[in-house]
C-alpha positions as a printed Julia matrix, in Angstrom:
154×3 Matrix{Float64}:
 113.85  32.94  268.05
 110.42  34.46  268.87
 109.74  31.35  271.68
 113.43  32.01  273.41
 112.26  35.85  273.67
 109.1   35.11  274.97
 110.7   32.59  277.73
 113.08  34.94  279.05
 110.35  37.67  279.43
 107.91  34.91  281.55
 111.32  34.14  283.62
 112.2   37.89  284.34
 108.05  38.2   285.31
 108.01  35.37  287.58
 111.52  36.12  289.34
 109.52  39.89  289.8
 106.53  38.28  290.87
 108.78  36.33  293.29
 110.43  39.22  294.82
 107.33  41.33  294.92
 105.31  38.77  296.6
 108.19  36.93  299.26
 109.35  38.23  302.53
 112.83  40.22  302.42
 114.11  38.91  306.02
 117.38  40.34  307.94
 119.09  38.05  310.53
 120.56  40.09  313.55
 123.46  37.96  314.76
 126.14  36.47  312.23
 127.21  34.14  314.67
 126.77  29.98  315.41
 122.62  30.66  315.91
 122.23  33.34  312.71
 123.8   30.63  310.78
 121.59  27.92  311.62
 118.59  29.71  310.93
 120.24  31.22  307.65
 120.56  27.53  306.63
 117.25  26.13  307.86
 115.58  29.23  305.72
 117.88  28.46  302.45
 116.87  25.05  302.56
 113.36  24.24  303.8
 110.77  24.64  301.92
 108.16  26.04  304.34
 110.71  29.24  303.47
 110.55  29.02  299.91
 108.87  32.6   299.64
 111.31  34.01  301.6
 114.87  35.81  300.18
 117.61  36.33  303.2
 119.0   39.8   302.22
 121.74  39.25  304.8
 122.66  39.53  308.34
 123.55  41.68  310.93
 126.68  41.77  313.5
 128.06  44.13  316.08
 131.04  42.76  314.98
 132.49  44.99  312.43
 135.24  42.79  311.38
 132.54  40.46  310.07
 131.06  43.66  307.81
 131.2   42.64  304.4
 131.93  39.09  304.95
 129.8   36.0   303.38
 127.75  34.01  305.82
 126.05  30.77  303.59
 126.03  33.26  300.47
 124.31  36.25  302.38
 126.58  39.05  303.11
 127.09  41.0   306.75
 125.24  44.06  306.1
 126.4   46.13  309.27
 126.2   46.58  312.51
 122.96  47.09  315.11
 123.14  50.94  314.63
 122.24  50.44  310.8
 119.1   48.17  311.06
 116.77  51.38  309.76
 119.38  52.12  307.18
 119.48  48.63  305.91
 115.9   47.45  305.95
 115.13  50.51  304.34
 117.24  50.03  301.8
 116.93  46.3   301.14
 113.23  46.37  301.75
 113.26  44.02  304.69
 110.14  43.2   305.83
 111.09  40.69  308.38
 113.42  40.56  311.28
 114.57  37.57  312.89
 116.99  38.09  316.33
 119.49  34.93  316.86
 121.21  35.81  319.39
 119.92  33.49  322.19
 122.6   34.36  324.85
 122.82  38.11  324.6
 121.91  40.17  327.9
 118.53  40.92  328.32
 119.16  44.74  327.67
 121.35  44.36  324.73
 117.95  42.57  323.38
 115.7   45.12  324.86
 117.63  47.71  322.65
 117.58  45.57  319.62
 114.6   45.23  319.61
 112.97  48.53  320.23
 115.43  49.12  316.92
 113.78  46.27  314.88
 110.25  47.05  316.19
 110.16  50.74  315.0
 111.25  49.79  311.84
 107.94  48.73  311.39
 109.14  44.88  310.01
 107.5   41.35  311.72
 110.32  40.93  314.16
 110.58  37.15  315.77
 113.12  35.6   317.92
 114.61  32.25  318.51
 113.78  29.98  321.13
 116.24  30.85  324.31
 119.63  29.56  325.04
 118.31  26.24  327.15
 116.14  25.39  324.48
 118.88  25.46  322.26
 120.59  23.35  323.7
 120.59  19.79  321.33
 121.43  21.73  318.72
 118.4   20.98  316.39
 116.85  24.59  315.75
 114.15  24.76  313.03
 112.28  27.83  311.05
 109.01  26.19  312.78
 110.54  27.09  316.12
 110.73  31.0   315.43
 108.19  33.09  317.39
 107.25  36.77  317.85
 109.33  38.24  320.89
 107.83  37.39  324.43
 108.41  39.63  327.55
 110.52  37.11  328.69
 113.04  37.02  326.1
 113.2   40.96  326.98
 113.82  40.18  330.72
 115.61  36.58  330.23
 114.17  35.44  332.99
 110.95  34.15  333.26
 108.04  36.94  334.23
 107.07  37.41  338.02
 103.38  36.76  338.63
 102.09  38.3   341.87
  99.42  36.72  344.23
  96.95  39.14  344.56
């Protein structure tokens, strides 16, 4: 009786521990890319330590809906509400073929949330379909622009 008290209290520690020490991490965009990254993340192991809290969607019809058992938190406008209140520490953006200012604004959101924001590789890259949690990157300048930067001959 003593044992089966004592092994519940060393699973609750370690599921704490678990939590305390992983990376909350927030998709923004619930769509085809959001859900391959959602399922490279629940089933790699290189993501073990991290715990998708959900996703987010300008599309409010998707609010509330299940994504690959992670709900659609809200839309863009919410990203301080909702890493604040699901202690998000990481943002990832999936939304490979959204303007370049749509981005611009999402990610000035993300950014002064203070979280690790990365991106996925763009739309041409994505294009065979095989996307991986490897790939992921911190935001360029040209994923800002979508186009690639002009360099001037000085």
């Amino acid at each position: 009786m003593g044992s089966s008290r004592m092994f519940i209290r060393v699973l609750q520690y370690l599921r704490q521990k678990r939590l305390v020490a992983g990376t909350n991490l927030l998709i923004v965009g619930a769509g085809d890319a959001g859900a391959m990254i959602a399922r490279e993340i629940l089933n790699s192991q290189f993501c073990a330590s991290k715990k998708l809290v959900g996703f987010i969607d300008d599309a409010k019809a998707k609010t509330g809906r299940l994504l690959l058992g992670a709900k659609v938190l809200g839309t863009r406008k919410e990203i301080g509400k909702i890493v604040e209140r699901y202690k998000v520490n990481e943002i990832i953006i999936a939304m490979p073929s959204v303007a370049g200012d749509i981005i611009r604004e999402i990610f000035q959101q993300c950014k002064s949330t203070g979280c690790i924001v990365k991106t996925l590789p763009g739309i041409y890259e994505l294009i065979d379909g095989k996307v991986t949690v490897q790939q992921l990157r911190s935001v360029e300048i040209k994923d800002l622009l979508r186009r690639d930067p002009i360099k001037l001959d000085l």
